[in-house]
N, C-alpha and C positions, 0 to 999 in steps of 0.2 A: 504494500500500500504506500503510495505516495503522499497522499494528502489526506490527514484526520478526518475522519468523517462527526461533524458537528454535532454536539446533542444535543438533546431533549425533541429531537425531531421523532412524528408521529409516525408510528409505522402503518401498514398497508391495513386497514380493515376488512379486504376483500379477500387477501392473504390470508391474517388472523379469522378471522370468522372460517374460511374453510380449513385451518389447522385441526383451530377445534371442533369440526364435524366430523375431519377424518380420524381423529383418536376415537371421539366416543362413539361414531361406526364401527370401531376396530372391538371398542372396550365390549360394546351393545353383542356383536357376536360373539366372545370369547365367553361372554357371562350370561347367554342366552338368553338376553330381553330384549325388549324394541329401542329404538334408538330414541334417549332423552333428548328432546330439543329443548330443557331450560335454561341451559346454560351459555346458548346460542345467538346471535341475534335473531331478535324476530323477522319472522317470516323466513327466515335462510331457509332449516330445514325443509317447511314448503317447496319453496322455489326447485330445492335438491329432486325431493322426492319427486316433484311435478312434469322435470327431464329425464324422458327415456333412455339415453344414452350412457348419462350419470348415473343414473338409477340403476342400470343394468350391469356397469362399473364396480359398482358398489355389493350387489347383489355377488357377483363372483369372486369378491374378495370377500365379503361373508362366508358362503361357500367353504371356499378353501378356512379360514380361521373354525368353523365350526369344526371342521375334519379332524384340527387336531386333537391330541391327544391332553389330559386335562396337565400330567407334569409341565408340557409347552404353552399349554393356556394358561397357567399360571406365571410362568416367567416370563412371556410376552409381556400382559397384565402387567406386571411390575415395571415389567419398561415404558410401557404407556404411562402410566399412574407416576415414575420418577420423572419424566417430561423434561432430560435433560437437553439443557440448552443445546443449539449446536455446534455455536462459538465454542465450548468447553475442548470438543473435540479439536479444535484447530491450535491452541497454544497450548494446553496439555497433552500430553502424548500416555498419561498413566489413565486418563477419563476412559472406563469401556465403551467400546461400542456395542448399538444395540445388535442384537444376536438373530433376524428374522430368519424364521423356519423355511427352509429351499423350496418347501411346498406355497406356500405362502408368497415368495417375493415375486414371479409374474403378477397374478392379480393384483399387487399393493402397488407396483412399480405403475403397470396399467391405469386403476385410478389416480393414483398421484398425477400421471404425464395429465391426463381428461381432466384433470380437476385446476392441472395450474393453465393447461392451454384454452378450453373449452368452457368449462363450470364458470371461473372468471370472469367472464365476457357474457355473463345471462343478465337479460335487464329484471328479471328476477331478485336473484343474487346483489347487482348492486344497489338495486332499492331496500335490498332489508339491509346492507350491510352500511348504507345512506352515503355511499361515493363507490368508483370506480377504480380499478388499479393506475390509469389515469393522474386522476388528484393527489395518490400517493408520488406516482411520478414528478410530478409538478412541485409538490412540495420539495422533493429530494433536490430537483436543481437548480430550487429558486437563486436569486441572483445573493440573499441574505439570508444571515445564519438565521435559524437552523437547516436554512436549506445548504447547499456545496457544489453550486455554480454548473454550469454546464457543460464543467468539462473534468473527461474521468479521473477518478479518486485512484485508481490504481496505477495510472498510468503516463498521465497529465499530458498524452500525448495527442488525444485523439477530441472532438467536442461528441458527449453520449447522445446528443442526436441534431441535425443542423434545425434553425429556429425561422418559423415562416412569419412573415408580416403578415398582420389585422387576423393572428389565430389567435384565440382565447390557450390560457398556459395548458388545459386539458383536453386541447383541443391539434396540440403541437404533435409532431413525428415521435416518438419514444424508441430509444436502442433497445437492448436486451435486459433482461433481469437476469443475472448468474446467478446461480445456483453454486456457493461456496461448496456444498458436501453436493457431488452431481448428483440429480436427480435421478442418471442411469445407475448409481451406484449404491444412494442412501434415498431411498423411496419415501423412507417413514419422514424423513425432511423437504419432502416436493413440493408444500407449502408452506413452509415455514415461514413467516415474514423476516425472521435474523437468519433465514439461510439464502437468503433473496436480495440481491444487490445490483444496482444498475451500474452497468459498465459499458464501455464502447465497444462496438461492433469487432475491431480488431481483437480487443482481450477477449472476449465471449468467442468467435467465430474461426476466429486464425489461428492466435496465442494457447488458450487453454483445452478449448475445444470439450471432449473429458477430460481432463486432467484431473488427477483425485488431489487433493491438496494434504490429505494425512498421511499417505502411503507411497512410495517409490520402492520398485522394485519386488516388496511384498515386505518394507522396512516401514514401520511409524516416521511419521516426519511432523516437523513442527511447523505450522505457519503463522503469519499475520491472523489476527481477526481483526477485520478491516471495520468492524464496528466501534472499535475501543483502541488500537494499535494502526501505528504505519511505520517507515521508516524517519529515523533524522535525519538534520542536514549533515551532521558528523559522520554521518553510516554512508552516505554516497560520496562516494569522493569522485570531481570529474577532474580531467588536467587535459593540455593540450600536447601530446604527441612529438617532437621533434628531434629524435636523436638519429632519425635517419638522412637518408638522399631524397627521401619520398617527401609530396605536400605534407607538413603537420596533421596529426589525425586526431579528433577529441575519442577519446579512453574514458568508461565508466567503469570504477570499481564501487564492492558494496561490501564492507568490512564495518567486522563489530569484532569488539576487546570479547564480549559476552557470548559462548559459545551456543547459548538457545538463543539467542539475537542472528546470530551469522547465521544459523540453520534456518532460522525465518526468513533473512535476507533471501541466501538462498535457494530457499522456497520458489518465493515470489519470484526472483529473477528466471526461476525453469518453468515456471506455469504460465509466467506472460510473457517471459521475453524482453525486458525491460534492457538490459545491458545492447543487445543488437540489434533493438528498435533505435533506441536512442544516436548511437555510433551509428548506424546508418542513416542516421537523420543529416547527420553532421558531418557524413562524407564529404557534403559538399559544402563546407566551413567559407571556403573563400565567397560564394554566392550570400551567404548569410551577413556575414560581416559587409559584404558591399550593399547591403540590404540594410543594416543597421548602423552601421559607423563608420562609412568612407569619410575619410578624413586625409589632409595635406602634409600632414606631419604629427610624430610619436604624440606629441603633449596635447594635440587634439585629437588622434585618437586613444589615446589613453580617459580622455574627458567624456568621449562621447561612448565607451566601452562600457564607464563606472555609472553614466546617466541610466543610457539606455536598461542596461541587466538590472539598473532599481527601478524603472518603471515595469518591465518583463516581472519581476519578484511582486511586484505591487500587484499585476495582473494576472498572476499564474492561476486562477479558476477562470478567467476570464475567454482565453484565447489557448487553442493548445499547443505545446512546446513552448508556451510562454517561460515556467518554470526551467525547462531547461535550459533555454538560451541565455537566463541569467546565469544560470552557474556555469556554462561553457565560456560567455564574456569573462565573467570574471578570470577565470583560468588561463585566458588571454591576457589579460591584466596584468598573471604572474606570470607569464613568462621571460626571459630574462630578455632586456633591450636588443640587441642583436638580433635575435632571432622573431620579436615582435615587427621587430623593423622590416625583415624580411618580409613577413607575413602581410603584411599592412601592405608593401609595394606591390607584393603578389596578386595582390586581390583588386590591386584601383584599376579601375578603368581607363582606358585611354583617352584622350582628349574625342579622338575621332570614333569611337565607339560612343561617348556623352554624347556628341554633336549626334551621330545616327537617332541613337532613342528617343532625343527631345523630337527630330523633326519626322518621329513615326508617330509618338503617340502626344504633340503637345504644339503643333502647327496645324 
């Protein structure tokens, strides 16, 4: 995680409201009674029961939990009824996991997928739940806290969905919801509203894809929980490149003194890809800086390096690669005179290339 995610912001109630219909669906067949809607919002259970598809969903994941055996209906039961978070799972690596019977995980997995793709989107559903997954959206990337800008928390590379003029804010395009524990892998989490996180297309689609975030190889691993945890500025370290014959090259490392810090780091840089997204952004270093701080000489560009990366810092939710490009400026910054100097004359423009551009786009 790059950037904290703010609190006291409201989680999804279209999310929560079908968490808790799928436990006590779960609890309802293990304990052979009818499914209690008190604890529900009103009208949910309706809405549920009133879609055939869901309902049939649900029906076969009943099914199967009836089949079993009462030792396994009891320690299900237990795991339902301890309602551990799912965050727990991500920075502790000693929190068990829950245990689902093989017979059992098709069916769970199949409602889970219906319920966060399909059940969601009932105008049913979000009239009892009194908003849409929408408005949770909306809230996540308001421009102010408690919301965390429009541009992703994990990644600061990418903006989680581009913003159309004269659209109402739940009215706008929305990226993906991650699923931190994947929904192909921990079913009983497929709506969890803290297992559920909006991130850009790239970390969802490209980067992580499945990626299990607690396991590698069939080893426990620790990550970030992006709801309470990110990295610092101390843990990323950028510098700029130059001990070769090649153009300078911006370098991200991610080092922690703390060895469950670095495993996190590490984490997150294998599940998203952060170290070769970012260096590849910055391949092309000299286009950026003639983008940002062409300047005539070292003392002005040194001035316009130290400006620009604080307003970049200033605006890092704002614009994406905003945050990296300050910390690459500045790494410019320090590199040693000589070789800034080079860098700086690499990158200007020619007299007769300026004269091209102005009389393409400014004549």
């Amino acid at each position: 995680m790059l950037f904290e995610i703010r609190p006291n912001l409201e989680q999804s109630k279209v999310f929560d409201g079908l968490n808790l219909f799928l436990v006590e669906a779960m609890l309802a067949a293990l304990e052979s009674r009818p499914v209690d809607g008190t604890h529900l919002p009103a009208g949910l259970f309706a809405a549920i029961a009133g879609n055939g598809p869901t309902l049939a969903a649900v029906d076969a994941l009943s099914a199967t939990l009836s089949a079993l055996d009462q030792v396994q209906k009891q320690a299900l039961s237990a795991v339902l009824a301890a309602r551990t978070d799912p965050r727990a799972f991500l920075s502790d690596r000693t929190v068990p996991l829950a245990a689902i019977p093989e017979a059992v995980f098709p069916a769970l997995k199949s409602l889970a997928v219906h319920l966060f793709q399909r059940t969601a989107k009932l105008q049913g559903v979000e009239q009892a739940c009194g908003e849409c997954v929408d408005d949770h959206y909306a809230r996540f990337r308001h421009g102010n806290a408690p919301g965390n800008g429009n541009v992703c928390c994990v990644c600061g590379t990418e903006y989680l969905a581009q913003v159309r003029a004269d659209e109402n804010d739940n009215e706008q395009w929305r990226g993906p919801y991650d699923h931190l524990l994947a929904k192909d892998l921990y079913p009983l989490y497929g709506v969890d509203p803290k297992n559920l996180l909006p991130i850009c297309n790239t970390c969802n689609s490209k980067a992580k894809l499945a990626k299990d975030l607690i396991f590698k190889d069939g080893v426990r691993r620790l990550s970030f929980s992006p709801w309470s945890e990110s990295a610092s500025l101390q843990e990323i370290e950028v510098v700029v490149d130059d001990a070769n014959d090649l153009f300078p090259r911006v370098i991200v490392n991610l080092r922690s003194a703390d060895p469950d810090r670095q495993e996190k780091l590490s984490t997150w840089d294998d599940v998203y890809k952060i170290k070769s997204r970012v260096e590849g952004e910055f391949k092309e270093l000299g286009a950026k800086l003639d983008e940002d701080a062409r300047a005539h000489d070292d003392a002005s560009f040194l001035q316009k390096l130290r400006e620009v990366g604080i307003a970049k810092a200033q605006a890092q939710r704002l614009t994406p690669f905003n945050y990296w490009r300050a910390r690459v400026y500045a790494a410019v910054r320090g590199m040693n005179p000589r070789s800034r100097e080079a860098l700086r004359k690499a990158t200007a423009p020619t007299p007769q290339a300026i004269h091209d551009m102005e009389a393409l786009f400014f004549q």
